[in-house]
Backbone as ProteinMPNN parsed JSONL, in Angstrom:
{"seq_chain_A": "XXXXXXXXXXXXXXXXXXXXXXXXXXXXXXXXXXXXXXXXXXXXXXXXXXXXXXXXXXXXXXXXXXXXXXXXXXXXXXXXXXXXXXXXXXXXXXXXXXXXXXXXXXXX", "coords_chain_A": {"N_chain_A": [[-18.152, -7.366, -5.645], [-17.629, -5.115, -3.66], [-15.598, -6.203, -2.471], [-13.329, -6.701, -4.39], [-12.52, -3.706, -5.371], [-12.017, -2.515, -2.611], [-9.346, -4.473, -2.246], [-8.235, -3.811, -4.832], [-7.206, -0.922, -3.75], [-5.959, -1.81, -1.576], [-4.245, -2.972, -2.108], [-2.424, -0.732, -4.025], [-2.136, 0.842, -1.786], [0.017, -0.825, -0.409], [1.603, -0.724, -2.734], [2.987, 2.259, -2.51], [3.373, 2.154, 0.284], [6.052, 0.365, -0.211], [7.36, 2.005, -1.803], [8.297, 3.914, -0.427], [10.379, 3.203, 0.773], [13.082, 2.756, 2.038], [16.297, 2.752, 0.116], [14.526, 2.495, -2.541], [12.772, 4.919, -2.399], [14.227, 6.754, -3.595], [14.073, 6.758, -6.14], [11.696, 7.291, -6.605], [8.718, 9.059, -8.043], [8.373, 10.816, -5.528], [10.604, 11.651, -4.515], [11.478, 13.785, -3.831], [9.946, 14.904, -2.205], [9.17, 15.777, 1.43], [11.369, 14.332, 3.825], [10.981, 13.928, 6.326], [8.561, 13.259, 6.592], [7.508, 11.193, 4.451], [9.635, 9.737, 3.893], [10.97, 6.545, 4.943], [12.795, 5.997, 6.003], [13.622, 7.953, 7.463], [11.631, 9.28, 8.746], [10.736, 7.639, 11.101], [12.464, 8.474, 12.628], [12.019, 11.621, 13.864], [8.943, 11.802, 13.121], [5.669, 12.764, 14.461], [3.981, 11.136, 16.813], [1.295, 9.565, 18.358], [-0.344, 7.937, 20.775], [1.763, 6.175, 20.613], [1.552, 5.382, 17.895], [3.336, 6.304, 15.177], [2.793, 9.256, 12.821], [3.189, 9.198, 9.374], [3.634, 9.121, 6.029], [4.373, 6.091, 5.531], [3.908, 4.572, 7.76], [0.582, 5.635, 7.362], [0.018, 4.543, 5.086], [0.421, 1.417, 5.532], [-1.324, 1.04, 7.826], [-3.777, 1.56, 6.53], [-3.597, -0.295, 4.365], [-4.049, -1.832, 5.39], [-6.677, -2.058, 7.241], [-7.957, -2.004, 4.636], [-7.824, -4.353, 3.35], [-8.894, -6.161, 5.527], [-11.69, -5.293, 5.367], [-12.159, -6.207, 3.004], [-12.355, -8.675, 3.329], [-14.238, -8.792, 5.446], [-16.235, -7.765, 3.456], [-16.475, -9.772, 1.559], [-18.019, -11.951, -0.856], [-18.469, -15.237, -1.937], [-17.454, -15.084, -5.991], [-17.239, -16.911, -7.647], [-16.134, -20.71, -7.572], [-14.101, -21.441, -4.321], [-11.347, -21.027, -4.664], [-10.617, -20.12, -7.124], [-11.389, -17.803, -6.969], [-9.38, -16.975, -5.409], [-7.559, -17.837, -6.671], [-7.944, -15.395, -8.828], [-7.627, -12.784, -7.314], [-5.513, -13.053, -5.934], [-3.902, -12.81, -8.416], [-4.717, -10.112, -9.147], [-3.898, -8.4, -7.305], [-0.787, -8.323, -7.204], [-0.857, -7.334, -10.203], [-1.652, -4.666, -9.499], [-0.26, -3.982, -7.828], [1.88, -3.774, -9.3], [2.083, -2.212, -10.708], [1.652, 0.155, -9.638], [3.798, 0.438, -7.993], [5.996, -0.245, -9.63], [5.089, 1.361, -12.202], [3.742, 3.701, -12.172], [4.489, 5.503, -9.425], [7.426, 5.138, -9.66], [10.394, 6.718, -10.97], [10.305, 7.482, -14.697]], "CA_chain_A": [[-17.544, -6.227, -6.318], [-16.938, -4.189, -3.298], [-14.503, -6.954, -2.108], [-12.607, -6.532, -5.652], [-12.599, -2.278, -5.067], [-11.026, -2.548, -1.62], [-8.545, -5.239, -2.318], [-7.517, -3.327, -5.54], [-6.992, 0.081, -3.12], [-4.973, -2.501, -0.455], [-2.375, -3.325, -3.043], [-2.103, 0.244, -4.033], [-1.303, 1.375, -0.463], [0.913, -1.714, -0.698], [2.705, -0.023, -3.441], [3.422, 3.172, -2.148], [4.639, 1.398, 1.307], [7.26, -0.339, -0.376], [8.54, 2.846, -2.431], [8.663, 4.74, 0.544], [11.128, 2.225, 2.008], [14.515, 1.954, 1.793], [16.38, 3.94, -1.622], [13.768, 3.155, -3.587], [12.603, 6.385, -2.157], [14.99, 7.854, -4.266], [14.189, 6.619, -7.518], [10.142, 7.292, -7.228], [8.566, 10.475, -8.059], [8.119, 11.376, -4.257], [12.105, 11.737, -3.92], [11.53, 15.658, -3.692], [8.927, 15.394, -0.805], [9.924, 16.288, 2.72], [11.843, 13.201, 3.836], [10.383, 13.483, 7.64], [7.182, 12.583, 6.678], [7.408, 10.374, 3.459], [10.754, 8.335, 3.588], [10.785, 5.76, 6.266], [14.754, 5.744, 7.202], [13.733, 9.636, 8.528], [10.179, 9.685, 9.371], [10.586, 6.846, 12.032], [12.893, 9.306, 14.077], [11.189, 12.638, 13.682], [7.772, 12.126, 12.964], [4.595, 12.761, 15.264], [2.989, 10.01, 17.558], [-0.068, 9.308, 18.255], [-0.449, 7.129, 21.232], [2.957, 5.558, 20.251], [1.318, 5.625, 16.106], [3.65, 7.063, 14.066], [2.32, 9.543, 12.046], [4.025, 9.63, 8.643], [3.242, 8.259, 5.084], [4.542, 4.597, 5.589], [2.973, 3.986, 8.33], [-0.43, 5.378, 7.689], [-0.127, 3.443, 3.874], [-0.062, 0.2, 6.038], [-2.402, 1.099, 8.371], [-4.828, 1.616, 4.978], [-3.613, -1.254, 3.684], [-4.443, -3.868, 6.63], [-7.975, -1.791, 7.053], [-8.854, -2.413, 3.637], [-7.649, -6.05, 3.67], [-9.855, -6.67, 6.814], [-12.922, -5.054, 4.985], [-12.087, -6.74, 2.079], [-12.712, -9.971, 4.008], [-15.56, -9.022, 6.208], [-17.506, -7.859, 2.427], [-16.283, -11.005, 0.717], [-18.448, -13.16, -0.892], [-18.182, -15.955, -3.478], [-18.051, -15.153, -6.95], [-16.496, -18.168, -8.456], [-15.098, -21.553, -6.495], [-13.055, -19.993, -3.345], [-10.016, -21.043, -5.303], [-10.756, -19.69, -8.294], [-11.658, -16.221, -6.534], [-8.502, -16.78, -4.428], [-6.271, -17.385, -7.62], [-8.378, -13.972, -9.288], [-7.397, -11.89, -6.08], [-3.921, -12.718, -5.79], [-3.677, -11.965, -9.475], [-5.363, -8.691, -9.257], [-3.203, -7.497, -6.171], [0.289, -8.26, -8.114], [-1.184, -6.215, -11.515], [-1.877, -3.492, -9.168], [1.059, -3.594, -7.185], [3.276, -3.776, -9.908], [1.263, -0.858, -11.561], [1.726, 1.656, -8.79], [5.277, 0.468, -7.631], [7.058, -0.048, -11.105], [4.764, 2.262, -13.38], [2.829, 5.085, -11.63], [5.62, 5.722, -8.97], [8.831, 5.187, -9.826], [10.753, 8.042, -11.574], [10.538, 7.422, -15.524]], "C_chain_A": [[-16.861, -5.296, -5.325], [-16.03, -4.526, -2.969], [-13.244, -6.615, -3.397], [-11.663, -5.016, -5.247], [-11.657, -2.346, -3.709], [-9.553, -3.293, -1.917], [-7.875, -4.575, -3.63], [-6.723, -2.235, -4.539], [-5.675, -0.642, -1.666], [-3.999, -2.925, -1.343], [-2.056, -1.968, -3.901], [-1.271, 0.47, -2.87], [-0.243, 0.287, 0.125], [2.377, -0.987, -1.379], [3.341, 0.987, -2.828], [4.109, 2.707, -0.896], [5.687, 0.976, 0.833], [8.005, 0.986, -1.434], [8.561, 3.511, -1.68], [9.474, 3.942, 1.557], [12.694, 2.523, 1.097], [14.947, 3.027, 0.75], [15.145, 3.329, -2.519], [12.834, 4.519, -3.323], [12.951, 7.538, -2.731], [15.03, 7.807, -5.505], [12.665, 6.322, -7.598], [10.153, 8.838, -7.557], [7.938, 11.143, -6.908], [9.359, 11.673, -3.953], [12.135, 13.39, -3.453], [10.616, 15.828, -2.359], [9.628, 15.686, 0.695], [10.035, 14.704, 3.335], [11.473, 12.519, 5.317], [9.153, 13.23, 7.319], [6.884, 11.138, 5.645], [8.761, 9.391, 3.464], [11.068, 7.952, 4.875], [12.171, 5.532, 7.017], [14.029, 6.706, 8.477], [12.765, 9.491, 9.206], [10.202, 8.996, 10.758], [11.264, 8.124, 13.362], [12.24, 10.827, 14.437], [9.565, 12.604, 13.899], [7.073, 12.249, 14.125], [3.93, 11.345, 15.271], [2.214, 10.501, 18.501], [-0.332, 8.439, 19.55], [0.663, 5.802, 21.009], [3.074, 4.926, 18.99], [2.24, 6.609, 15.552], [3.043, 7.383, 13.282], [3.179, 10.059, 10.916], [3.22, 8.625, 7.545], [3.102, 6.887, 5.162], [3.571, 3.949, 6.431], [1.358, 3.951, 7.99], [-0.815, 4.533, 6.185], [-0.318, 1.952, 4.536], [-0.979, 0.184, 6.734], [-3.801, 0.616, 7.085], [-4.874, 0.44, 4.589], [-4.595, -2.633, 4.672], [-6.184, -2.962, 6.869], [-8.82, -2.871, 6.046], [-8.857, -3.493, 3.417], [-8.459, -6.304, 4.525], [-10.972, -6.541, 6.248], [-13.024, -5.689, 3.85], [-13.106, -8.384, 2.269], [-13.822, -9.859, 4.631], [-16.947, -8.876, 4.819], [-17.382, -8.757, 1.142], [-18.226, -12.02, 0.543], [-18.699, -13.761, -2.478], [-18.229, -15.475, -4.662], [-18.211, -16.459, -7.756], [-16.191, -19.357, -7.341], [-14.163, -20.692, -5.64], [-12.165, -20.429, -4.171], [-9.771, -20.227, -6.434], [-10.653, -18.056, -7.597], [-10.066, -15.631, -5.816], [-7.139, -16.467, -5.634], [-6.38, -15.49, -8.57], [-7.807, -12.917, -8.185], [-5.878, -11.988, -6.04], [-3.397, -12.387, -7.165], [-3.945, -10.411, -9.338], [-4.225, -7.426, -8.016], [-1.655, -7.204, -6.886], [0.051, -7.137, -9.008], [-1.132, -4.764, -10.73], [-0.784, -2.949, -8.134], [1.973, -3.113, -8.41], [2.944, -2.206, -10.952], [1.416, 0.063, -10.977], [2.824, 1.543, -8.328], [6.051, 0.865, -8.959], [6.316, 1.498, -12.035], [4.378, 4.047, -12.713], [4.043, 5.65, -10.64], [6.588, 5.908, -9.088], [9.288, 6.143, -11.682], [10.902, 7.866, -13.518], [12.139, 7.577, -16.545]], "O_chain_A": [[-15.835, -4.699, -5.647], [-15.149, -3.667, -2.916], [-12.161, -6.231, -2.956], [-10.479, -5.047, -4.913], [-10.451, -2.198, -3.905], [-8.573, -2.559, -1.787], [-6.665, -4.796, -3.579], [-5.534, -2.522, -4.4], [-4.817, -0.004, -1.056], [-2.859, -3.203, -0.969], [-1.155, -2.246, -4.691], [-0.046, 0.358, -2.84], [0.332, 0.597, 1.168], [3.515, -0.782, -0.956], [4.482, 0.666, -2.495], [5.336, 2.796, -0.865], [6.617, 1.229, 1.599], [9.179, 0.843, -1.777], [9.144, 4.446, -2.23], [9.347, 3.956, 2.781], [13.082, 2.469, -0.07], [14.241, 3.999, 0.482], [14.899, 4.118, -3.431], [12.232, 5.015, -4.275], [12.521, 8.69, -2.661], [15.775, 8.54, -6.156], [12.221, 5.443, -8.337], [11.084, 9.636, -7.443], [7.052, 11.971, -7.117], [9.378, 12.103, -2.8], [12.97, 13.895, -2.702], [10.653, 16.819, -1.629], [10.856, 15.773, 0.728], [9.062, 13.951, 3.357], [11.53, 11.328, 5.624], [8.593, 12.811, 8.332], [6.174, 10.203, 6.016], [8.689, 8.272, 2.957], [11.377, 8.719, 5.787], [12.489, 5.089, 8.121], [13.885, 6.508, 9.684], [12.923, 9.558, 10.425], [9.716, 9.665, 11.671], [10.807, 8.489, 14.445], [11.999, 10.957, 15.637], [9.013, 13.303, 14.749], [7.728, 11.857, 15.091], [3.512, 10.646, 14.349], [2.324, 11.481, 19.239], [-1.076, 7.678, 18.933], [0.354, 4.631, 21.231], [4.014, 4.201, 18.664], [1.858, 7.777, 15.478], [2.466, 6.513, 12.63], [3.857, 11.071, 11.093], [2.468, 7.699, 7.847], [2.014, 6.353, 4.946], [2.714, 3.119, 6.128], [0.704, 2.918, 8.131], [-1.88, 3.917, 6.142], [-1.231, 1.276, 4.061], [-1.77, -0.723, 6.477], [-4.469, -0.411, 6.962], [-5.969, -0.09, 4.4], [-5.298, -3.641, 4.594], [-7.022, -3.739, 6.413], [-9.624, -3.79, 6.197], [-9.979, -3.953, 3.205], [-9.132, -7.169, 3.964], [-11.666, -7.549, 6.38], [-14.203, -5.819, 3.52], [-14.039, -8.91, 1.661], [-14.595, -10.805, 4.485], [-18.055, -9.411, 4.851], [-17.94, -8.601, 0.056], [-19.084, -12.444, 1.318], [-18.95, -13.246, -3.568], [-19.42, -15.203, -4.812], [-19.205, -16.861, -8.361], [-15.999, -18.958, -6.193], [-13.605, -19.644, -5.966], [-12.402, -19.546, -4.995], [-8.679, -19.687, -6.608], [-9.724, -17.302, -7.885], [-9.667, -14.472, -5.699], [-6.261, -15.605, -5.681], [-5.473, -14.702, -8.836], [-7.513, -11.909, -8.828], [-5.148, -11.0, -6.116], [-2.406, -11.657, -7.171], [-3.0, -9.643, -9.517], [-3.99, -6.217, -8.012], [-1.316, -6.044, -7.115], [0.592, -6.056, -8.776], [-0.617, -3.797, -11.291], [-0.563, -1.793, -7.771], [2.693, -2.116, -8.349], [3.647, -1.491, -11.666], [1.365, 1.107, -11.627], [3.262, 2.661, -8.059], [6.56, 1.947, -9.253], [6.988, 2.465, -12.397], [4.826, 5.169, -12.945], [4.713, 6.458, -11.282], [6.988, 6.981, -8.635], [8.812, 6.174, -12.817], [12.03, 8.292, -13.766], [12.109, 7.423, -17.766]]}, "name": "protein", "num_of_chains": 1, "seq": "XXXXXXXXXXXXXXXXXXXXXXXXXXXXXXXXXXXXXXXXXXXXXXXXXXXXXXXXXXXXXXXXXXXXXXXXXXXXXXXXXXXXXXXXXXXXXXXXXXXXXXXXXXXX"}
């Protein structure tokens, strides 16, 4: 279950990485935010580093993401055949991508 819980929260911070990319930046409901920290054209040249970490939305959404993916994996274990769990998981990441990119995010 907690494998499920993370791996939902890693294709969230999935989502939000990819609408903070590129124009779709400009057609979520973050387009109003301050563009040095949240939209990745700007933030890359501006933002604050860290030990040569960019600190800005995009980045720390992937950071999050590859965390929770890693913990995902270290508190894995079987529910079903690995395949079966493997086809449930890559379902579950899609639904929840496409749920926080297309629905929850992007500008109605």
């Amino acid at each position: 279950m907690i494998t499920l819980i993370l791996w939902i929260l890693a294709a969230a911070a999935n989502g939000v990485m990819d609408c903070l990319e590129n124009e779709n930046f400009f057609e979520s409901i973050l387009k109003n935010k301050k563009q040095s920290f949240w939209y990745k054209r700007e933030s890359w040249k501006s933002g604050t580093k860290i030990f040569g970490y960019h600190i800005d939305m995009w980045h720390l959404s992937k950071s999050t993401m590859i965390i929770l993916v890693a913990a995902a994996i270290v508190f894995y274990k079987p529910v079903f055949a690995w395949w079966i769990d493997f086809l449930i998981l890559g379902a579950v990441w899609n639904i929840v991508f496409v749920l926080v990119y297309h629905k929850i995010l992007k500008v109605k």
